[in-house]
C-alpha positions, 0 to 999 in steps of 0.5 A: 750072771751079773748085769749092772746098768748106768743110765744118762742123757745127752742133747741133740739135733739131727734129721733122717734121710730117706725119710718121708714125714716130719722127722725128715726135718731138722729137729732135736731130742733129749735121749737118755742111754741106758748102758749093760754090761754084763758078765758072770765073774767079779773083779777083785772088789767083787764087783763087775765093774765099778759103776764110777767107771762105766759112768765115766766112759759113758759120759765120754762117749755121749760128749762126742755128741751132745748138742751136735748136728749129728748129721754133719758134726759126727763123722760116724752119722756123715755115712750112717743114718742118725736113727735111734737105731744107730745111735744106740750101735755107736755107743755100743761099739765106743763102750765095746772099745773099753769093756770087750765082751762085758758090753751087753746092750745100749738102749736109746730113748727118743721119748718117754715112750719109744726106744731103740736097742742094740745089742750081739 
């Protein structure tokens, strides 16, 4: 089995609902994403996939949301909570779109210390 893994960040703004403390106000992160994928057959190149690029449609995916409101700039936040949670989903199901099955996991980091995965 192989796994390969490209790592990036994006700036954001965004407030929880349903949320009883400081992060139910209007604030902002520097999440760095960490995208998997992972497979057990290289391509021609003998590689998974060509970090060039995973890098690339990664990228992609974190323009649609850096320095965003994303509570009301992202269509996907307008109905689902921007937890790190969900942001991790999102960006699995955009890389999913690209890599189908290879797409093995998206890790969100708020902070240094806490962060939040989504993976099937």
């Amino acid at each position: 089995m192989y796994r390969v893994r490209v790592i990036q960040q994006f700036n954001g703004a965004h407030n929880l609902r349903n949320y009883n403390g400081k992060c139910e106000n209007l604030h902002g992160h520097n999440w760095r994403v960490e995208a998997y994928l992972k497979g057990d057959r290289l391509n021609e190149t003998e590689m998974l996939v060509d970090f060039t690029v995973l890098k690339k449609r990664l990228k992609d995916i974190l323009e649609e949301l850096d320095h965003k409101y994303l509570n009301e700039q992202v269509e996907f936040f307008i109905t689902n909570n921007p937890t790190s949670e969900n942001i991790a989903r999102f960006i699995y199901g955009r890389l999913k779109e690209t890599f189908g099955g290879l797409t093995e996991k998206v890790m969100v980091w708020e902070t240094d210390v806490q962060s939040a995965e989504y993976f099937e």
